[in-house]
C-alpha positions, 0 to 999 in steps of 0.5 A: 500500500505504501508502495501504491501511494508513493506512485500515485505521489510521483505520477502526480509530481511527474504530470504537474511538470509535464512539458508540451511542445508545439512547433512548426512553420508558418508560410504565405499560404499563396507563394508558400515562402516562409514568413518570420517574425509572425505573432503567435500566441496560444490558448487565447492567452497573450502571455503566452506566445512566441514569435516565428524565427528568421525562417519562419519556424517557431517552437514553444514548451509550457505546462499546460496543454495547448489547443489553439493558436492565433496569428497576426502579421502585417498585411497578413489576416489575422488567424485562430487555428485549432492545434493538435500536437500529434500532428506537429511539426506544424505547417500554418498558412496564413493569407495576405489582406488587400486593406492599405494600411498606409491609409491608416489615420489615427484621429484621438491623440498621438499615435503610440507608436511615436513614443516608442520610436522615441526611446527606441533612437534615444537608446539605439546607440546603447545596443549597438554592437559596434559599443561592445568592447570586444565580442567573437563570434561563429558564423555559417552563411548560406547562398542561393541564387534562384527565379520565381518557379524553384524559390527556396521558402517555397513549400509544396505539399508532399503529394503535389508536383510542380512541373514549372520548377526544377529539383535545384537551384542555380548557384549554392554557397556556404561559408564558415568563419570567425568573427573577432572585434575591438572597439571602435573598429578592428574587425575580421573575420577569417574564413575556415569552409567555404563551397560554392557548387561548380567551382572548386576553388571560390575565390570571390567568396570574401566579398559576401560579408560586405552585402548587407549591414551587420547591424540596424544602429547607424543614422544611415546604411549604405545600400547598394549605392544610395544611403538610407535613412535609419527608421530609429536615428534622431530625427526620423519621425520628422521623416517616417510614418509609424504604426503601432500594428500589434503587441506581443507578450514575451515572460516579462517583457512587452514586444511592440511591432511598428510598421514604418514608411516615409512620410508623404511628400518626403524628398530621402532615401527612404526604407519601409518595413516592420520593426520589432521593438522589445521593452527591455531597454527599448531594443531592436528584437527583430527588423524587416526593410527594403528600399521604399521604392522598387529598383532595377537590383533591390535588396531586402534586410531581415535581421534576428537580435537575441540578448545575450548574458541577460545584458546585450542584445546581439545579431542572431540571425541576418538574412538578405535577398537581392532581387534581379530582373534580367528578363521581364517575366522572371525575377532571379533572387539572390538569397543569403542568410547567416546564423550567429552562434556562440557569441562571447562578449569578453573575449581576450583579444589583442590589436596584433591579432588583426590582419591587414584584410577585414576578411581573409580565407584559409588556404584549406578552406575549399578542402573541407570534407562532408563530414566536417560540413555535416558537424558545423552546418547551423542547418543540414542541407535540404534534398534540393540544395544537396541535389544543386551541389551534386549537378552542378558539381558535375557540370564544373567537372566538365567545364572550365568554370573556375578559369572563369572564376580565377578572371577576377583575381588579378582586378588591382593590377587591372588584368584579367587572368586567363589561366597562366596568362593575364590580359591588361584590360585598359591598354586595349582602347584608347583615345587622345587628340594626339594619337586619336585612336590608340589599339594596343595589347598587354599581356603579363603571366598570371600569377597562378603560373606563379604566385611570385612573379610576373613577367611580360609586356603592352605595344599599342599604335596611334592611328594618327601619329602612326607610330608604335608604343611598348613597354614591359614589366618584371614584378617580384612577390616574394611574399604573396599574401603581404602587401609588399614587392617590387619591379624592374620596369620600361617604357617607350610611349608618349605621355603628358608634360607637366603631369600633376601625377604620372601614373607610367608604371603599375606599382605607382597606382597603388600609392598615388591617386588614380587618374580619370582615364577620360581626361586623355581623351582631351590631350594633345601635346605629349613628350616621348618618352624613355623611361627605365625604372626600379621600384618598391612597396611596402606596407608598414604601421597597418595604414601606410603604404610606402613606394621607392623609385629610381628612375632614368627617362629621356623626353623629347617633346612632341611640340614647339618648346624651348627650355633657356637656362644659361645661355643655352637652349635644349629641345631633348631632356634627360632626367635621373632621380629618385624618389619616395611616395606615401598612401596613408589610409586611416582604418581602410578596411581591405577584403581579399579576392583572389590575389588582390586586396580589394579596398572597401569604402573609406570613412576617413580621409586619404593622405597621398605624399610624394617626393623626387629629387632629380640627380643631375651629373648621374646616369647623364642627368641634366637636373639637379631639382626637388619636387614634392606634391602632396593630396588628400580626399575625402567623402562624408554623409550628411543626414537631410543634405547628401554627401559631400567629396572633396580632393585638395592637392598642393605641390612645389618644384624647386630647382631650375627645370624644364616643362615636363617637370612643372605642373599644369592646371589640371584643365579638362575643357575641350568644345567637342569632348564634353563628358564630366572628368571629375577634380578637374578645371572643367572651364580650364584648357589642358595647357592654358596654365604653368606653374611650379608651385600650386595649391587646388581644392575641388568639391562635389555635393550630391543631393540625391535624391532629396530634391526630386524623388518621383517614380518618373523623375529623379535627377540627382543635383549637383554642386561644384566648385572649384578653386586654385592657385599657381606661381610661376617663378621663372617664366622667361625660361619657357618658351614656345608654350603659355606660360600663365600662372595661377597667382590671382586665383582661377574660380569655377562653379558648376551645377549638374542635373544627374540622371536626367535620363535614365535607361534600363540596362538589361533590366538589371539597373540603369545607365543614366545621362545627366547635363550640366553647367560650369562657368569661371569667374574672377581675374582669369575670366575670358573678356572676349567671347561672355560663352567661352567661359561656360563649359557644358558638361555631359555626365554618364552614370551607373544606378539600381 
């Protein structure tokens, strides 16, 4: 008897703690795609609930029994469904509503959802995680590219057949990595498994960390290429419309869902979505957003935040889709989708742990074997994404898709690789006034032939000057993976006196400014050149990138000029110098791709610094000079006005030496060759100006879109100005040519309409035609003719 109530004790015990489980997903019951962050709550209970994950999945334990769940969602109908747990997994389905909510009009009082706005932007910076001190994490990213008849969030009934779609998807990517931080800044994230179906040896996969923002805190985020509006940033309700559309009981805290979109009449950059704000501390749980208005490439953000530690709410889950539209009847999408897992807020980490790239790749990484991805995987392959490995696999086997995927690998030396030989895309085609048409030919080994040097050459012929150009190069890595080589180098080619920067050899343009390529086509007198150098590079203190020069070249001007210095007047001119040049980055972030660091966007400015001192009586040298130049750009974002950019450039000869050595005024005006060459004198003629010492300053603001954003017309306004100065100090040994400083200052202004016209390109964005026009003023204005002080412009464009 004892024995009996002691059962009937702990069979009690044991029911009174029994958990029941529900679980399941949640689908749009028309499209069948998964939808996240969906209301549920349960037995009619709203303490009791849940919301779905990322994925659409949800899964709740309780005591009681569970008999029923109700569901809501924006533009969704609301949903009671009768549960029985037998039957879980669950599949719920819940269909779209045709009400437009943005109609909505709340007449008594403030809408509640303003005050919860408001202490979520006054608290958005305590939960951003770029505050935390320090954190690492593990990641597992997935990729797959698809149309509209095999979407991965599709469901399909077990018994049904969808004779539209096939059994995988076109592309399929997973990577593994770890993800180290210090405050303010210093991120990276290293690579250990990466796949990616048809290739053996991805290469490119480095880039996709930098699709999406990693966190929804900042003012503004930087999608595809316009800057966007964060719906919580101070000030925002002056922009954006809110909802208060539900709330969610979660144990002791209350989760708000807020509908956002712009306001009416509202001139921005503008995002749309529901944002999921959680009482404890105000945070962001959940975010859901997309341009407001569509484009030719749109990207829509969902992002998952869990609370760690019971103190710092932390990305969990982050996924995006890139909608393309290279055919008007199907969309192809690209999705990805990265999951968090064990996070640590504080990690022992050191500033030498951080490399030179934000994102780099273990050598191993593409040689994970199945069972090291079934033990890492967040979550195992569906039947589809293994069958797309397995035919798509198959198909690299029999084609060369990593030769095609290796093309990319040498894009920082502007080549193209093709297996062991390498084509320089920009020595093909060329057009200047000297030369006219110019055809030409680079071909260089590759560095997978070898990964520690490269060996090879260009010729190139002018139609106009009929006369043949060459040059060649021999390029030494002797540690490929660090920033560091260098080169043995010759020339025989025409190039431009009196160049502010000559970037004649390869290893120059990883230190000194690029230059605009257009700004040849409007030349028309050149020096041919012999030119012999040695060179180095080297990266030191993380940001700084040093060159060294030695270099010998003879000059023989292509025009009527005369260099008198004692007496004796010289036509032909020989140079020996050496040289060091500077590229100071501050906190560049750098991703690696292929043999390359590719340089990501800079959020400080960026010092170049160049020094030359010509060796007279060496190796024949006729001058004994110092040249020193000096530049810095920057761009910035100001929040309700567009971004700003500006590049101020300074430099000084001393020493007496002829025209090819001084500076020009960096002038781009030509009647007939009207496209927009950016820093530079759009007014100003390519010779009108000599100087030997000169400080310009150019600045470009682009409202965007603040001042016209209709869905038919949206130019993007422009403002220019720029301004200089430059003195001569010895014009009477300068004959033939103009030799008109810049003393009294030379001021230009200039206003372009962008995007005045805009053209589909392939569907996928758009090539937009915009005019504009420059006018200079002040000492240097042209009295004889009022119109040959304006310049008009033409200004070509690339947008989504």
């Amino acid at each position: 008897m004892h024995s009996f109530f002691t059962f009937i004790f702990l069979f009690f015990c044991l029911s009174t703690h029994a958990q029941f489980i529900v679980e399941g997903s949640i689908i749009d019951a028309e499209t069948k795609e998964a939808l996240p962050f969906v209301n549920i709550t349960f037995n009619h209970n709203i303490q009791l609930g849940t919301t779905s994950d990322i994925d659409g999945r949800f899964k709740l334990e309780h005591h009681e029994t569970i008999t029923s769940a109700q569901l809501s969602y924006v533009g969704y109908l609301n949903k009671n469904i009768a549960l029985k747990i037998s039957e879980t997994p669950l599949l719920l389905e819940m269909e779209r509503t045709d009400v437009a909510l943005e109609e909505i009009v709340v007449i008594a009082g403030e809408n509640p959802a303003y005050r919860i706005i408001r202490k979520a932007a006054k608290n958005r910076n305590l939960h951003d995680p770029k505050k935390v001190p320090t954190y690492t994490y593990d990641s597992y990213n997935k990729m797959r590219v698809f149309d509209q008849h095999n979407h991965p969030r599709k469901v399909a009934p077990k018994d049904s057949v969808d004779h539209n779609s096939i059994d995988f998807y076109y592309t399929m990517m997973e990577i593994i990595s770890k993800v180290q931080y210090i405050a303010p800044d210093k991120i990276q994230e290293t690579i250990i498994a990466s796949k990616l179906s048809g290739f053996k040896d991805p290469t490119f996969v480095t880039a996709i960390a930098e699709i999406q923002p990693t966190s929804f805190h900042k003012d503004n985020f930087l999608i595809l290429d316009k800057e966007y509006l964060n719906p919580i940033s101070s000030g925002c309700i002056k922009k954006y419309e809110y909802r208060l559309e539900d709330t969610l009981y979660q144990e002791q805290d209350t989760v708000y869902m807020i509908r956002f979109f712009p306001r009416k009449n509202k001139t921005f950059d503008a995002l749309k979505g529901v944002l999921y704000i959680n009482t404890n501390g105000y945070a962001i749980q959940n975010v859901l957003a997309e341009p407001a208005q569509k484009q030719k490439i749109h990207l829509k953000i969902e992002q998952q935040y869990t609370l760690i530690d019971h103190q710092k709410w932390f990305p969990s889950q982050l996924n995006f889709e890139v909608e393309l539209a290279p055919r008007k009847v199907d969309t192809f999408t690209i999705q990805g989708k990265r999951y968090i897992t064990n996070v640590n807020l504080h990690p022992h980490l050191h500033p030498k742990d951080f490399g030179l790239n934000k994102v780099t790749i273990n050598d191993d990484a593409h040689n994970k074997d199945s069972t090291f991805w079934i033990e890492n995987r967040t979550h195992q392959l569906t039947v589809k994404e293994a069958k797309t490995y397995q035919v798509l696999d198959k198909i690299g086997r029999q084609l060369p898709l990593d030769l095609l995927m290796a093309s990319i690998n040498e894009l920082e030396d502007e080549r193209i690789q093709l297996d062991w030989l390498s084509v320089n895309y920009t020595q093909i085609l060329e057009f200047n006034l000297h030369e006219q048409f110019r055809l030409g030919l680079g071909l260089y080994s590759s560095y997978k032939w070898n990964p520690y040097f490269s060996v090879g050459g260009y010729f190139a012929y002018g139609f106009k000057d009929k006369e043949w150009k060459y040059g060649g190069s021999i390029t030494f890595r002797p540690a490929p993976k660090k920033d560091f080589g260098f080169q043995i180098s010759y020339v025989n080619d025409i190039l431009e006196p009196a160049a502010i920067i000559q970037n004649t050899h390869s290893l120059s343009k990883k230190v000194l400014p690029s230059q605009s390529f257009t700004r040849r086509n409007v030349l028309d007198q050149m020096d041919r050149t012999y030119e012999f150098e040695i060179s180095g590079y080297f990266r030191s203190f993380r940001y700084l990138r040093t060159r060294i020069l030695g270099n010998w070249s003879y000059k023989i001007p292509l025009y009527d000029y005369r260099f008198v210095s004692d007496n004796e007047i010289l036509q032909k001119f020989k140079f020996a110098r050496i040289g060091i040049q500077f590229r100071f980055a501050y906190k560049e972030d750098f991703v690696r791709m292929g043999n390359s660091n590719m340089s990501l966007r800079n959020r400080y400015p960026v010092v170049y610094l160049s020094y030359t001192k010509g060796l007279k009586g060496v190796m024949d040298g006729g001058f004994d000079y110092h040249k020193i130049v000096g530049g810095l750009e920057s761009s910035f974002f100001v929040k309700g006005l567009g971004r700003t950019s500006w590049f101020a450039q300074a430099g000084w000869v001393g020493g007496e030496t002829p025209y090819s050595i001084l500076f020009n005024g960096r002038g781009s005006y030509d009647r007939w060759r009207m496209f927009l060459i950016k820093n530079t004198f759009q007014t100003m003629r390519p010779n009108e100006f000599l100087v030997n010492s000169f400080a310009y300053l150019f600045i470009e603001h682009n409202f965007g879109s603040l001042l016209f954003n209709t869905p038919t017309f949206k130019p993007e306004v422009k403002l220019y100005q720029a301004i200089g100065f430059g003195w001569l100090d010895h014009p009477e040994h300068h004959e033939g040519i103009a030799v008109q400083d810049l003393r009294k200052g030379y001021f230009e202004s200039g206003i372009m309409l962008a995007n005045l016209i805009r053209l589909p390109m392939f569907n996928f964005g758009y090539f937009g035609l915009g005019a504009g026009a420059f006018v200079r003023y002040g000492s240097y204005h042209l009295p004889q003719n009022l119109l040959d002080n304006f310049a008009f412009k033409i200004d070509m464009t690339a947008t989504f």
